[in-house]
N, C-alpha and C positions, 0 to 999 in steps of 0.2 A: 499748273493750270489754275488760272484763277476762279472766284465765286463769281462774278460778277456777269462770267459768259457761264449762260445753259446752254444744254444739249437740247436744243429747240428744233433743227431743221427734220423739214417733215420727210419722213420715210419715202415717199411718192417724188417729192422733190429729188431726194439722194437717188433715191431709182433712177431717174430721168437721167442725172449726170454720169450715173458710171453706165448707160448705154452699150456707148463705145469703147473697144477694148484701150485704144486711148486715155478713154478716163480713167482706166484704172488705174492706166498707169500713174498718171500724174497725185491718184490717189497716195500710191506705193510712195511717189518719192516727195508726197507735201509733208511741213514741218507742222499741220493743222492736227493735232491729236484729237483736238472734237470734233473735227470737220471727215479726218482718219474713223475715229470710234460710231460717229452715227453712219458712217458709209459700213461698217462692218456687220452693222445691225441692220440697216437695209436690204444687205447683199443675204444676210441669217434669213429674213424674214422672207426674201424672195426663193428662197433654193439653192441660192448658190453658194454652197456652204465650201466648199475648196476656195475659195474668195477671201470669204467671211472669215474663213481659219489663218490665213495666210495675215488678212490686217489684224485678227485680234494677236496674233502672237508678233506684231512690231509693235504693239502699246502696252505688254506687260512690262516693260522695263522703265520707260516714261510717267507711267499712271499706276506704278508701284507703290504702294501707302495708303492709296483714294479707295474711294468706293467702287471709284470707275474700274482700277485695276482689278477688284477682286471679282467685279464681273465680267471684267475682258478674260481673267484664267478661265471662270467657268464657262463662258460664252464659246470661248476656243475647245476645250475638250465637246460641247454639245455640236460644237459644228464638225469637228472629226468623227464624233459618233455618226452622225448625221451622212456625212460624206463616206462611212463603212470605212474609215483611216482607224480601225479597232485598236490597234496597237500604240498609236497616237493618241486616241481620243481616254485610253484605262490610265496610260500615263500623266495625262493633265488632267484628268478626273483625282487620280492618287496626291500629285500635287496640288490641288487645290484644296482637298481637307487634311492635309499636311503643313498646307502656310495658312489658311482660318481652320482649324480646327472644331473653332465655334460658329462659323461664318454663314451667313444665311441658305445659301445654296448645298451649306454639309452633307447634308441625308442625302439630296439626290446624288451630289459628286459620289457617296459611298455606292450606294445603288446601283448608279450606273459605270463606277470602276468594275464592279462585281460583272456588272449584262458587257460589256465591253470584253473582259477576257473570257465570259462564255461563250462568245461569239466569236475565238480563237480555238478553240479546242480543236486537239487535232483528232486525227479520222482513229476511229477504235483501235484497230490494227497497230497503231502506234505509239509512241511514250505516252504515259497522259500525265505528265507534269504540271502541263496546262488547265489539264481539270481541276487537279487538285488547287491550282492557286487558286482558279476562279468560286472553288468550294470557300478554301480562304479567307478568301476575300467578302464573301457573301456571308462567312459566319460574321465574320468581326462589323460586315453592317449591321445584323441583329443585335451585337452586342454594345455597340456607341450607338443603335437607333433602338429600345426596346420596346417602346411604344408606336411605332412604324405601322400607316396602316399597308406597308408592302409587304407585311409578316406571311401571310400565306402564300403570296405569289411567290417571295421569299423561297421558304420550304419548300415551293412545289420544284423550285429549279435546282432546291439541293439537292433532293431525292432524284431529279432525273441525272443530276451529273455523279451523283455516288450511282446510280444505276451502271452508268457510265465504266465507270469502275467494275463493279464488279462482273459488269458482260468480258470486257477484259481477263478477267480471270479465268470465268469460265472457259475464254477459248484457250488460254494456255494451260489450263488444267485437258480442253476436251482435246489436245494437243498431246498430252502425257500419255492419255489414254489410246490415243488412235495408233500413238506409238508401238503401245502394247510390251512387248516381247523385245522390240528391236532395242540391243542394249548398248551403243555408243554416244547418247544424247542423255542421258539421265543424271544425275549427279548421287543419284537414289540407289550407289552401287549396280548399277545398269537395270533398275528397275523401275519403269515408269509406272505402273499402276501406283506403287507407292508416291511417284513423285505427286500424281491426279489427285490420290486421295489427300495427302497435305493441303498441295494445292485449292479444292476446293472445301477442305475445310475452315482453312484458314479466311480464306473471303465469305466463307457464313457467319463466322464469328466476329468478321471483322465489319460486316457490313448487316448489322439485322433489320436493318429498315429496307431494305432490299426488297423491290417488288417481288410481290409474292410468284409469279410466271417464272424467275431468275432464279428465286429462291428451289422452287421445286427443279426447275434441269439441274444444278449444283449439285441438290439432294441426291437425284436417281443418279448421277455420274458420279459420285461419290460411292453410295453402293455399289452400283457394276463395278467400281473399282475395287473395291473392298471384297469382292465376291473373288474376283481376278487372282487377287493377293494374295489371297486366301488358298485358292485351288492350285496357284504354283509354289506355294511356299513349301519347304522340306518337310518331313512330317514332322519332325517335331513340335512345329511352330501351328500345321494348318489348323488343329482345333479350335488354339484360341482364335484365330485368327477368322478363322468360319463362326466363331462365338460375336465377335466385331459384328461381321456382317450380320446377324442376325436383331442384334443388338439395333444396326441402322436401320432395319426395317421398321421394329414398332418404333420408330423417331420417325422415320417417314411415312409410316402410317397414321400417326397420331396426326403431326403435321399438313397431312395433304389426305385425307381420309378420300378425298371423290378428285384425286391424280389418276389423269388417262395414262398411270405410266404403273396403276397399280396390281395388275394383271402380272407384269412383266416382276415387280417387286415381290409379288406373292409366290412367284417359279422362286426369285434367288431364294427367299426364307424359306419354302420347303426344300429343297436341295442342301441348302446348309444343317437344316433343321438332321438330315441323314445325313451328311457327312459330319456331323458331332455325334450321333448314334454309334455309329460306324468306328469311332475314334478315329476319322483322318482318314479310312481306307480310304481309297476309290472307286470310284462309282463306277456302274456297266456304261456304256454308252447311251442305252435306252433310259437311264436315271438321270444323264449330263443335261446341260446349258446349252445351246445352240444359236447362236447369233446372227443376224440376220436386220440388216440393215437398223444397224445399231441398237439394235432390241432383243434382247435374252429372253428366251422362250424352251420348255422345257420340250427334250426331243421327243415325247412321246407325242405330244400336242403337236409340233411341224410333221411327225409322219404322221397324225389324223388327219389333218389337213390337206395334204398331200392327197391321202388315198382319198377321199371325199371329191377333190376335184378330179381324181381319173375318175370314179366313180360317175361323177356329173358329166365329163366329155363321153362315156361308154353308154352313157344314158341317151 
């Protein structure tokens, strides 16, 4: 392309001519690369970004070297952003701070490679491999962009997608648990509260920046599990094992001092509290845990309850 011709024709102009889906055509199949490149930037600047994608990516190979090509790459991955083509638009976002490295439009290509595969993530339920790149991908922005004023927005999309994660966890830890008892799913020698209590410890440890909402269900499912563990374990082992559970109480007490879940925390530590008294016995029935729409509550408090409201219907 020579110096001699600029990219002079006015937008309004170029609008006029690709009108008709004719002209596009004749756009697609001219040898005019300037005539080509300011139609692609008219078509970006009006909407019509599925357009605009389609001619910037037949002049990256022509206007390869120039100025022009390194903003037909970026021009093409914004207009696939743009047209929600996500998986299009992270790729030519990723190539275009891959071939300029140094290149004017750098930061945003890193940025929005990053917003581009967040915008792939798949539904909780399932792998999130995709999180994780898009975490990836968003750290290694901060780190070629350090001075970025996207720093906080930045962060705030890391922490929602490592939240991401660790909701994940949780449901396959609160999955271990609901299990309970039933023992041909576990790999935990057919015990799943053991499998839950791993399970969610390892994603507190592995995630501390973990909103504190996640952090706390984790906690109290981690306990119940441990209470769990505890009370079916053979004697030998329930002491220590009721010592564990007590153990996660003041961590969860410390932790979450005003958890609506601290009532329920306060039953497993006095229970455990007498079954280390006890060395291991077993408790009356009147001393146990009783469950109740996934809330452990000590049985003498469910029959208070109980009679209070015959009490109230006799009334």
């Amino acid at each position: 392309m020579g110096n001699s011709r600029l990219f002079f024709l006015p937008l309004l102009l170029v609008l006029t001519m690709l009108t008709a889906c004719s002209e596009f055509s004749a756009v697609l199949k001219s040898d005019d690369y300037e005539y080509k490149y300011e139609a692609a930037k008219a078509l970006y600047a009006d909407g019509q970004y599925r357009q605009a994608a389609e001619l910037f990516s037949m002049l990256l190979a022509p206007l390869k070297g120039t100025s022009y090509g390194e903003e037909s790459l970026y021009m093409l991955a914004e207009s696939n952003l743009k047209a929600k083509d996500y998986e299009s638009a992270a790729m030519f976002f990723k190539k275009y701070y891959q071939v300029y490295p140094k290149g004017h439009y750098m930061e945003m290509a890193r940025f929005n490679s990053g917003y581009s595969l967040y915008k792939q993530v798949a539904d909780i339920r399932l792998d999130q491999t995709s999180t994780m790149e898009a975490i990836r991908e968003y750290q290694d922005f901060l780190d070629y962009c350090p001075n970025t004023g996207l720093k906080e927005q930045t962060h705030a999309v890391i922490y929602e997608l490592q939240d991401r994660l660790v909701e994940k966890e949780y449901l396959s830890a609160k999955l271990y648990y609901d299990l309970g008892t039933y023992t041909l799913n576990s790999i935990y020698g057919g015990n799943n509260y053991e499998a839950c209590v791993v399970t969610a410890q390892n994603a507190l440890k592995d995630y501390p920046y973990a909103s504190a909402g996640l952090r706390e269900n984790l906690s109290i499912l981690f306990l119940r599990a441990k209470y769990h563990l505890a009370r079916q374990s053979v004697e030998a082992k329930r002491v220590e094992r009721f010592r564990d559970a007590i153990d996660e109480y003041y961590a969860f007490e410390n932790d979450f001092p005003e958890s609506k879940y601290l009532q329920e925390a306060n039953s497993i530590f006095r229970y455990s509290q007498r079954m280390v008294e006890r060395k291991g016995g077993l408790l009356t029935d009147d001393d146990a845990l009783v469950e109740k729409d996934g809330i452990l509550e000590e049985a003498k408090e469910v029959k208070t309850k109980k009679q209070k409201k015959k009490e109230q219907k006799g009334s």
